[in-house]
C-alpha positions in Angstrom: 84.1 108.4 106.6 87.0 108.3 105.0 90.1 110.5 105.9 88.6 111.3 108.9 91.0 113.8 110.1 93.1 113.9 113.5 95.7 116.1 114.2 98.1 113.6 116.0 101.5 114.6 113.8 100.5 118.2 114.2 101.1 117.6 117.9 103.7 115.5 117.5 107.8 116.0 118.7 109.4 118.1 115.9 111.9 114.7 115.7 108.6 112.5 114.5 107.8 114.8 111.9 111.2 115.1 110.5 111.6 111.7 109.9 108.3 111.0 108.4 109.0 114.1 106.3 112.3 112.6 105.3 110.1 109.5 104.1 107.8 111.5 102.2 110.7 112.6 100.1 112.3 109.4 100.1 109.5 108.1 98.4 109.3 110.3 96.0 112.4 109.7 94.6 112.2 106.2 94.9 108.8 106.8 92.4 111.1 109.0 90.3 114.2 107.7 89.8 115.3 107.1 86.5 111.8 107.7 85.0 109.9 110.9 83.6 106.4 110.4 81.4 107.1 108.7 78.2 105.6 110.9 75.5 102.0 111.1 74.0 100.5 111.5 71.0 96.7 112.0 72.4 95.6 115.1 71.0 92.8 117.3 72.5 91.9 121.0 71.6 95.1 122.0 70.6 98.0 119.6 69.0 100.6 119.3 72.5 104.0 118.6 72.7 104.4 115.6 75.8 107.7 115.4 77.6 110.5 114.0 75.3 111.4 109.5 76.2 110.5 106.7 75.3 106.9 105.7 74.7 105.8 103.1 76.9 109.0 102.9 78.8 109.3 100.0 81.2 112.2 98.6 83.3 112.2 96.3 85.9 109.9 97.1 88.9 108.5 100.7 87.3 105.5 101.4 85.4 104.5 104.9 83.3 101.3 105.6 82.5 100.1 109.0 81.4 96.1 110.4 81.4 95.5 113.2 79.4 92.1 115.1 80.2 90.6 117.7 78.4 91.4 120.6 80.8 93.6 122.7 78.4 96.3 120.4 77.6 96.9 118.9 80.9 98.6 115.3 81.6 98.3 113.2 85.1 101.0 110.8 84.9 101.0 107.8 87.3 104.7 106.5 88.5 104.9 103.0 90.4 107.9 100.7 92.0 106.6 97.8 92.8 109.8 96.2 92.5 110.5 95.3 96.4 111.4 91.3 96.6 111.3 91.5 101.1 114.9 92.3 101.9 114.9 94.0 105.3 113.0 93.5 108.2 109.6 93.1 108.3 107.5 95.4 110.5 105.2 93.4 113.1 101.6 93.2 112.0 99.7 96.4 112.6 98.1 97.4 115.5 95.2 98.1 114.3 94.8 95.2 111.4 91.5 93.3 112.1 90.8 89.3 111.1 88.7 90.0 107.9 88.4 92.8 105.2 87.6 96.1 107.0 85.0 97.1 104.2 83.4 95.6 101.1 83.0 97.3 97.4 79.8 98.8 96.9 78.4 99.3 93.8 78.7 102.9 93.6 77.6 106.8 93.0 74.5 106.7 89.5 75.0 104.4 86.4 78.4 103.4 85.5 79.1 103.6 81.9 81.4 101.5 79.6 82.6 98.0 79.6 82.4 96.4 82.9 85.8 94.2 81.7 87.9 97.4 80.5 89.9 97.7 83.9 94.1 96.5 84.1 96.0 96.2 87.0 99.7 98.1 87.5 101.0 94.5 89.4 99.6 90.9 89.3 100.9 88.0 91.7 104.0 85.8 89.9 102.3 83.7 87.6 98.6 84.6 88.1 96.2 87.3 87.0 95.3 88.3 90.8 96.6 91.8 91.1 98.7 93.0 93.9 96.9 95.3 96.5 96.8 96.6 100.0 95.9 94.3 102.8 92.1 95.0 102.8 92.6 94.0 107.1 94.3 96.9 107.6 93.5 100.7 107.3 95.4 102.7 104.7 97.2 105.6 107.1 97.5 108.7 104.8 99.8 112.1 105.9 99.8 114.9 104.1 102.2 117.6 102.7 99.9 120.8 102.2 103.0 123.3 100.9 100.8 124.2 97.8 97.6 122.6 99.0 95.1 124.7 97.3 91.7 126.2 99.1 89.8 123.3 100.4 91.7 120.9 99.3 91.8 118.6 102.2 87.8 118.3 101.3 89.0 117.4 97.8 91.0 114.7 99.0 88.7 113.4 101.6 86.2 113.3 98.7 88.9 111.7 96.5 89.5 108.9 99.3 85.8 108.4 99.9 85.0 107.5 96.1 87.7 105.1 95.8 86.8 103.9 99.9 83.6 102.7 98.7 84.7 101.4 95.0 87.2 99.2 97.2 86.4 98.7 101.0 89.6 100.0 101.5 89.5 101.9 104.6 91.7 105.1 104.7 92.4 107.1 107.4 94.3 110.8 107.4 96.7 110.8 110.3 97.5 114.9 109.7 100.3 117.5 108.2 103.8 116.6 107.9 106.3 119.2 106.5 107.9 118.0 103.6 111.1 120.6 103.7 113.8 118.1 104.7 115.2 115.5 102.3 117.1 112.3 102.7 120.0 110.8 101.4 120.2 109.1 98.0 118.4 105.7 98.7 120.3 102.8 96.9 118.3 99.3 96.0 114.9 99.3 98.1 113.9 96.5 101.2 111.7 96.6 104.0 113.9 98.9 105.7 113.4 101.4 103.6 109.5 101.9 103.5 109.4 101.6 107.5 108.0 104.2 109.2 108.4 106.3 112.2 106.4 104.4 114.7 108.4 100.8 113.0 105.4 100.0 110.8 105.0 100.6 107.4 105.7 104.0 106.4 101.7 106.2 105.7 101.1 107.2 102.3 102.6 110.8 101.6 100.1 112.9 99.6 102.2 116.0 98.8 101.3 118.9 97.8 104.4 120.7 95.3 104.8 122.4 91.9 107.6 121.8 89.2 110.5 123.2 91.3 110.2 120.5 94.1 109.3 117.7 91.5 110.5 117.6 88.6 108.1 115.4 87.6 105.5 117.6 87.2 105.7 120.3 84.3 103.2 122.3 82.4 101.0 119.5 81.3 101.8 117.3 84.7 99.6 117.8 87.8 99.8 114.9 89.6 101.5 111.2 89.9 101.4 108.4 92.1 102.6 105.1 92.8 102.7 102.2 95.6 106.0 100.0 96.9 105.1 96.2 97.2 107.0 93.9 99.1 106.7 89.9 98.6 106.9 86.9 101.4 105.9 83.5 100.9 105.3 84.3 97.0 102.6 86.5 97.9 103.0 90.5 97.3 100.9 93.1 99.0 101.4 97.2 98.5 102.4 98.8 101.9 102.9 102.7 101.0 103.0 104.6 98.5 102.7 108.2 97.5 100.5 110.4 95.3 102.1 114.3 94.5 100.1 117.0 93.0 100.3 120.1 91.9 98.9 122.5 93.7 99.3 125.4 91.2 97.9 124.1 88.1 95.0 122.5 90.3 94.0 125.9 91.8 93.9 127.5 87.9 91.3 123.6 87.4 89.4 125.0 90.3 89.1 128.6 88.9 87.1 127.2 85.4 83.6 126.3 85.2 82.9 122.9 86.9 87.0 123.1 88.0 85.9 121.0 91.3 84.8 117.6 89.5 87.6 118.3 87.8 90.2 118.5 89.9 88.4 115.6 91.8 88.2 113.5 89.1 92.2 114.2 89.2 93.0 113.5 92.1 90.6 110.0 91.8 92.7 108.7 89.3 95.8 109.3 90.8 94.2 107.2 94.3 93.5 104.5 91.5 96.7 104.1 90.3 98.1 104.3 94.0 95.8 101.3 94.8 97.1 99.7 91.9 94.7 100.3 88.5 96.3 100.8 85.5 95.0 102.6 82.5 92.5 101.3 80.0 92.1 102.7 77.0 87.8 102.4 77.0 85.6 104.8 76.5 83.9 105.9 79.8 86.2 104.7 82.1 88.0 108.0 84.4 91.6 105.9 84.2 91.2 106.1 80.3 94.3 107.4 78.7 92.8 110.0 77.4 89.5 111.8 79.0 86.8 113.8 77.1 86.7 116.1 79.7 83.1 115.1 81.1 83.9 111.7 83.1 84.1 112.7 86.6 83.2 109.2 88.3 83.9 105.8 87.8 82.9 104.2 84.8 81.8 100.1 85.0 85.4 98.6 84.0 87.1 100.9 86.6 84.4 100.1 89.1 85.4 96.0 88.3 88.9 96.8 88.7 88.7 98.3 91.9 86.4 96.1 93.6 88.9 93.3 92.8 91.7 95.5 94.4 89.8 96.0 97.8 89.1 91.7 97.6 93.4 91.1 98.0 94.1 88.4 100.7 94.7 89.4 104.4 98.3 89.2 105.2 99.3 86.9 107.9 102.5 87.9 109.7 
């Protein structure tokens, strides 16, 4: 199942959790440096004001997308740096990598609706349409950051995780709670270095919990963003971290409406699809639409194509 929790960092030496709490904020910034949602002129029940910028702002290595679901003028926005060219050293291969894919895509939860072509990728390979994703050989280790975690919301992650597990194959697995209340210094150009973790592998996947006055990021009409960190060798690029940060406050006032827990899972879901690396479509029925109508709460058919290609990447040989 996935996220199947253990409690290994909760046990673990204070020093071990600093650092991967020092990662989990390193990673943020790296997501949110130099970038803030571009603004929006989706309108749902009432007429809403996005966050001033430049609409569809790109620079090298970032992408900012922005979903806007009809759950009183609320934005997701997704944030990714996929930038990394493999300066540094590389990690060896995981310990627990196997020699093929450690699931397949499966066709999913009732009918899909929509167009199954109305899917886009956040990163394709250098001159080709393949997109870049995870290693599908190894598991996807996830910690998390509960400072503002709402009730139950490790069962709304795990939930989350499953959905996209089995749109994928992508196997994830929840390593436990870091504490997120240390910060790191300013990190200058990204390599491998930088997105190692504290066991010398690639860094987990921070999932943090926080609210406007630890990120920025998020504001009245922001609950949530996520992105993934690529790094290239032999003219192949593969995703090895990433984070997702929610808000934990404006997700607990989803949760308090009727039908707030598809909702806020149908939230958090996009956010693990853009962290896997889909990028919005603008199609009716698909959940990483632009703009929602307030009753998709699944995967439509084009996100269901998109992610089945992003759990079929190419096992990395190290």
């Amino acid at each position: 199942m996935a996220g199947r929790w253990r409690d290994a960092l909760l046990l673990a030496e204070p020093r071990r959790r600093r650092r991967v709490a020092r990662l989990v904020r390193r990673l943020e910034r790296l997501e949110r440096k130099g970038t803030r949602p571009g603004p929006c002129d989706h309108r749902i029940a009432d007429p809403v004001q996005a966050p001033a910028g430049e609409r569809g702002h790109r620079r090298a290595a970032t992408a900012v997308a922005v979903l806007v679901l009809l759950l009183g003028g609320l934005f997701v926005s997704s944030l990714l740096r996929d930038g990394m060219r493999g300066g540094g050293v590389f990690p060896d291969r995981p310990a627990d990598a196997a020699d093929a894919p450690l699931g397949t895509p499966s066709p999913g939860r009732g009918t899909a609706e929509g167009d199954s072509d109305a899917y886009a990728f956040t990163a394709t390979q250098e001159g080709d349409a393949a997109p870049v994703t995870y290693d599908p050989c190894v598991p996807i280790h996830v910690v998390v950051d509960p400072r503002t975690m709402v009730k139950d919301g490790m069962r709304l992650l795990d939930e989350a995780l499953e959905r996209v597990r089995e749109a994928t194959g992508l196997v994830f697995v929840v390593d436990g709670l870091v504490e997120g209340s240390e910060t790191a210094p300013e990190d200058g150009d990204k390599d491998a270095d930088d997105l190692r973790g504290p066991d010398g592998g690639w860094a987990p996947v921070a999932v943090t919990w926080s609210d406007p006055g630890a990120s920025p990021t998020l504001d009245d009409r922001v609950a949530g963003y996520a992105g993934s960190a690529s790094v290239e060798r032999d003219g192949h690029r593969w995703f090895v971290t990433g984070s997702v940060v929610l808000d934990g406050p404006q997700l607990e006032e989803i949760l308090d409406r009727r039908g707030g827990w598809r909702s806020a899972r149908a939230i958090v879901m996009h956010e693990v699809g853009h962290l896997v690396g889909l990028d919005h479509v603008d199609a009716p029925g698909q959940l990483m639409q632009p703009e929602g109508d307030g009753r998709l709460d699944e995967w439509g058919a084009g996100d269901r194509t998109g992610l089945a290609a992003l759990g079929s990447g190419r096992c990395v040989d190290y």
